[in-house]
Phi, psi and omega in degrees: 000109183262131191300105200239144223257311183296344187236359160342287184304295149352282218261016131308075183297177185295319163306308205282312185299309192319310206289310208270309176298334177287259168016259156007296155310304180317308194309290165327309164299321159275013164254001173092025200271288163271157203253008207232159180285134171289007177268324198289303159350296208280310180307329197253008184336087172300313220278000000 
C-alpha cells in the first residue's frame, strides 16, 4: 500500500486530518522543533 500524498486530504475527513496535523505537531513539539501552544496553533488556524 503505497501513499499517495496529493489525495491525502480527498480521503480524509476533517476530523481525522485535525487529529492527525495535531499529532504531529505534538510530536515535533516535543523534540523542540516548535516554541508554540497547540491550542494557539488550532485557534489562529491559516493552513
Amino acid at each position: 500500500m503505497k501513499p499517495q500524498f496529493q489525495d491525502l486530504d480527498s480521503d480524509l475527513d476533517d476530523a481525522a486530518t485535525d487529529y492527525i496535523a495535531e499529532a504531529m505537531m505534538m510530536v515535533l513539539q516535543d523534540q523542540g522543533h516548535f516554541d508554540i501552544e497547540m491550542e494557539a496553533l488550532v485557534a489562529n488556524r491559516a493552513w
